[in-house]
Backbone as CSV, one residue per row, in Angstrom:
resi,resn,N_x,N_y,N_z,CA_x,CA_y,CA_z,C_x,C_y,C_z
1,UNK,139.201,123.416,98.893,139.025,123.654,100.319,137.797,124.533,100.545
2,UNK,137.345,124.856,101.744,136.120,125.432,102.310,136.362,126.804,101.613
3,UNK,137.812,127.380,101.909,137.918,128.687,101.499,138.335,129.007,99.898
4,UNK,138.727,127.950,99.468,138.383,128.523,98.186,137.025,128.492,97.572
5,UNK,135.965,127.419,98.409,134.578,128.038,97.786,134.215,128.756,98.063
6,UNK,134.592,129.523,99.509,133.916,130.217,99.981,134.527,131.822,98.924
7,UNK,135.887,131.832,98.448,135.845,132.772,97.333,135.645,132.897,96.611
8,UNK,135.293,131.612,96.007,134.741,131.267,94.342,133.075,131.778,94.645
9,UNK,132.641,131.486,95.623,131.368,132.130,95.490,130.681,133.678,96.267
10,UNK,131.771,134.102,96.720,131.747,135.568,97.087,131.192,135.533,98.228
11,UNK,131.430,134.728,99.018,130.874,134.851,100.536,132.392,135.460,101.821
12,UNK,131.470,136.449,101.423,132.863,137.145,101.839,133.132,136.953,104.005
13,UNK,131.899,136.643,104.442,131.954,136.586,105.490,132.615,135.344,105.824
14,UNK,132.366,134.095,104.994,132.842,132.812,105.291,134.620,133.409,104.931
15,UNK,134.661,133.976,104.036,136.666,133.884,103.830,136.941,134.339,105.174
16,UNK,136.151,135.645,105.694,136.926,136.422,107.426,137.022,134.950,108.211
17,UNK,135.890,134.446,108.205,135.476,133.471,109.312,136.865,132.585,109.327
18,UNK,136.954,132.105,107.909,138.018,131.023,107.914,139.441,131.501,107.649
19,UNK,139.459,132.568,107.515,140.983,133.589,107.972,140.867,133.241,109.012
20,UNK,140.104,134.150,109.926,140.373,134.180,111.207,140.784,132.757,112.535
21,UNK,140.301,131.610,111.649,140.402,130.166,111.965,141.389,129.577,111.511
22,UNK,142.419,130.427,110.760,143.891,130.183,110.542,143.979,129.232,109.139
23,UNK,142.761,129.046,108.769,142.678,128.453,107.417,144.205,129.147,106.289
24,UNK,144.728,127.754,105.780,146.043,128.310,104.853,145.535,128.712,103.714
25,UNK,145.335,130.312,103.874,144.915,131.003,103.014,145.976,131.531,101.295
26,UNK,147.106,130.365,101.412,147.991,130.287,100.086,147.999,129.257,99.636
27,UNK,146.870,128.117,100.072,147.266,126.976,99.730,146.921,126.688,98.123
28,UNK,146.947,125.824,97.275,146.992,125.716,95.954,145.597,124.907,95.714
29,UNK,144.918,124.773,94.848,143.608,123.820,94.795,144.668,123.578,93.149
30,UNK,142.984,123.684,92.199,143.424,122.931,91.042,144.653,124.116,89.961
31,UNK,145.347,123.597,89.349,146.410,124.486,88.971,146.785,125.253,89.641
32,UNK,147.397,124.811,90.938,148.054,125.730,91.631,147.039,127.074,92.088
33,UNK,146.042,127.132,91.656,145.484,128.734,92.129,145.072,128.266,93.758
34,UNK,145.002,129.773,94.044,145.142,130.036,95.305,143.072,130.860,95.601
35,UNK,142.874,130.709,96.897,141.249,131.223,97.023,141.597,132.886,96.417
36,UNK,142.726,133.273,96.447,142.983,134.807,96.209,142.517,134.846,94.119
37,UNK,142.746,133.855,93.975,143.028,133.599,92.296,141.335,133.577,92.039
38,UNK,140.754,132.519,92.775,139.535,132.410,92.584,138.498,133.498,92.864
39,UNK,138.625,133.874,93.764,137.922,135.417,94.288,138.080,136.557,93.286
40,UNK,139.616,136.565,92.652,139.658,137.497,91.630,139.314,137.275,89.864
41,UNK,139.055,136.181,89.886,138.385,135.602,88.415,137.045,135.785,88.558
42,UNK,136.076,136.160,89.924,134.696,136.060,89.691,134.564,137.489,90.489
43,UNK,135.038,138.525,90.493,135.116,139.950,90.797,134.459,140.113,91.974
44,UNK,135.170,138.923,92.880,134.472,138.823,94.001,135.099,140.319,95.213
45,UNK,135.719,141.544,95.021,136.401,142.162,95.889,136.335,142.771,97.421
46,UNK,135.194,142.344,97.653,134.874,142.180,98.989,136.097,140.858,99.874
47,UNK,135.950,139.918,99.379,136.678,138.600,99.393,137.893,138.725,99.102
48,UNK,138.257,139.831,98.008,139.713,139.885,98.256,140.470,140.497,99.210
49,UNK,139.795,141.872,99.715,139.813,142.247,100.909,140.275,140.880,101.837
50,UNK,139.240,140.589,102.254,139.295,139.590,103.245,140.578,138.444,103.337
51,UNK,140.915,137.965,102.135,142.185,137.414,101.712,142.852,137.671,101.940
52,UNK,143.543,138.994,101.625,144.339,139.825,101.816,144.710,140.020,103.422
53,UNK,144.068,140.745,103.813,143.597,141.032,105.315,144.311,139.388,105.994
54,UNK,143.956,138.458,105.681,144.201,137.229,106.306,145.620,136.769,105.904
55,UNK,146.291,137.559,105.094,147.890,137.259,104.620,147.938,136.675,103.241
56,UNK,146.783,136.612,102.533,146.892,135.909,100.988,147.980,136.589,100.077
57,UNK,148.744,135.877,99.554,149.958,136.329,98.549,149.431,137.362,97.355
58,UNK,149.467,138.634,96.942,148.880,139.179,96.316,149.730,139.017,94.775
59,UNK,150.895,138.282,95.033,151.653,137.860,93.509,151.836,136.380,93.197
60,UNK,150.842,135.801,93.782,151.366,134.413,93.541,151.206,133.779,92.152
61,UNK,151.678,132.830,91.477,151.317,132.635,90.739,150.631,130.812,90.362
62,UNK,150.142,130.722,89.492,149.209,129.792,89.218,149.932,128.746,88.174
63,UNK,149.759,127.686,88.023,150.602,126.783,87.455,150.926,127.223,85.842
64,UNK,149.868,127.987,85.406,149.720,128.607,84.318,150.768,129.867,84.352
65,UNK,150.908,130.402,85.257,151.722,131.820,85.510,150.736,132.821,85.724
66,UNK,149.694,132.568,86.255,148.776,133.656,86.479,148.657,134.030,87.844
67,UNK,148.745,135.527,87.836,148.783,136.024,89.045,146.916,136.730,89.506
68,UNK,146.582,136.900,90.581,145.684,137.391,90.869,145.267,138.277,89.987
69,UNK,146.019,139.509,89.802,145.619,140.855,88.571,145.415,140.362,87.769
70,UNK,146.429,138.661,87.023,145.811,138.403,85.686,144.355,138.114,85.610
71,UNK,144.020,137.327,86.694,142.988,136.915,86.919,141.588,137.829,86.540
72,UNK,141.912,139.107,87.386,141.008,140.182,87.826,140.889,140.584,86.223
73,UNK,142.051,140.781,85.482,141.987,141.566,84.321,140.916,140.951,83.123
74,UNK,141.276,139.283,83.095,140.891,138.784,82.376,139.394,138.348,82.598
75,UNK,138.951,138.814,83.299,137.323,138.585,83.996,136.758,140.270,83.888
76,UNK,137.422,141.084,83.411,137.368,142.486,83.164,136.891,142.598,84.286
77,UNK,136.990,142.867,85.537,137.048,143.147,86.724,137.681,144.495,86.829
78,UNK,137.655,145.539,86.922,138.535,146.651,86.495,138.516,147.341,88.011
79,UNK,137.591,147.554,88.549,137.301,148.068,89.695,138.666,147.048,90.854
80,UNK,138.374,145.900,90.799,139.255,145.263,91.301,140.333,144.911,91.149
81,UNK,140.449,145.155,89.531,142.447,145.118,89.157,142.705,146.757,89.538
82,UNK,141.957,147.610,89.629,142.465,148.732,90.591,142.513,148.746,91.691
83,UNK,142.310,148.215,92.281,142.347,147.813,93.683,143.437,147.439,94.056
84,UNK,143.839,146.346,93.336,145.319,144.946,93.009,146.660,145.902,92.935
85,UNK,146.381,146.511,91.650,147.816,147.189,91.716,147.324,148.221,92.852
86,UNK,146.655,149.165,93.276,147.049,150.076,94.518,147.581,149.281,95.607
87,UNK,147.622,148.029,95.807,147.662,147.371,97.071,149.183,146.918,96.083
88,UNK,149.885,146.540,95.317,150.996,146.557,95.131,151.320,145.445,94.379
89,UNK,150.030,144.761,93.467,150.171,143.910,92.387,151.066,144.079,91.316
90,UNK,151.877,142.879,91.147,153.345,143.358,89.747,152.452,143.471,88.783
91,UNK,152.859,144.376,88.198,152.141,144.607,86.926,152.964,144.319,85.775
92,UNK,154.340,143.535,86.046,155.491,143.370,84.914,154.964,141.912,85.259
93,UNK,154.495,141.196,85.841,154.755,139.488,86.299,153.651,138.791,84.452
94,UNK,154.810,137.959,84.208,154.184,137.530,82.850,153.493,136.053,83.478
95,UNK,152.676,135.846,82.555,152.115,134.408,82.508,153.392,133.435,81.677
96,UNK,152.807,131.926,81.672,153.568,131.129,81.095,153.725,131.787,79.113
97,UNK,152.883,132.157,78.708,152.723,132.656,77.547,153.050,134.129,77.094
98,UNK,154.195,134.526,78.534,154.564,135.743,78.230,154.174,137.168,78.342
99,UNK,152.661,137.144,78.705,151.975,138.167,78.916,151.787,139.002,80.324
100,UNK,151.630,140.258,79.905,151.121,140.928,81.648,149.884,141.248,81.627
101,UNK,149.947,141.384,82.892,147.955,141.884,83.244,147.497,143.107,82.078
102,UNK,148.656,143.863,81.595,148.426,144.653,81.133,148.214,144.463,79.327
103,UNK,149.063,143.018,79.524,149.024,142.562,77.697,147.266,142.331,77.742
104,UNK,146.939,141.553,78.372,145.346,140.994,78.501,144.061,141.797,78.569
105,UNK,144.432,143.253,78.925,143.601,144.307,78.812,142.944,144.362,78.123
């Protein structure tokens, strides 16, 4: 969708734009990830803001079992997996392979 490129490529003004245009900001693209998943694999955190802000699921998970933080963690994004858990990311939520954001560290 528009808005998951628009998080995959850190345009953070296009995610407000298309929040604000009621765009379904949980919807699933490929493996289930969500624009929140994509924004946080490319340490986009401006964009997650914006996600967020627009109602994006901050625990969802990905067909894989990956949640946003996994995402953030595994892109060593650190600034932004601090961000994740202050805003109230599980930090117990395992992937399909058992792991937490915190195993992946």
């Amino acid at each position: 969708s528009r808005l998951h490129l628009a998080a995959w490529a850190g345009h953070a003004n296009a995610v407000k734009l298309l929040c604000e245009a009621k765009s379904p900001v949980n919807a699933a693209a490929m493996d289930d990830m969500s624009a929140l998943h994509f924004a946080c694999q490319k340490g986009h955190l401006q964009a997650v803001k914006e996600l967020l802000g627009g109602g994006a699921s901050i625990n969802s998970h990905s067909r894989k079992g990956l949640t946003p933080l996994h995402c953030a963690v595994q892109g060593n994004h650190k600034d932004l997996a601090t961000y994740l858990v202050r805003r109230g990311s599980n930090l117990s939520a395992k992937n399909k392979a058992g792991k937490t954001p915190g195993d992946l560290a």
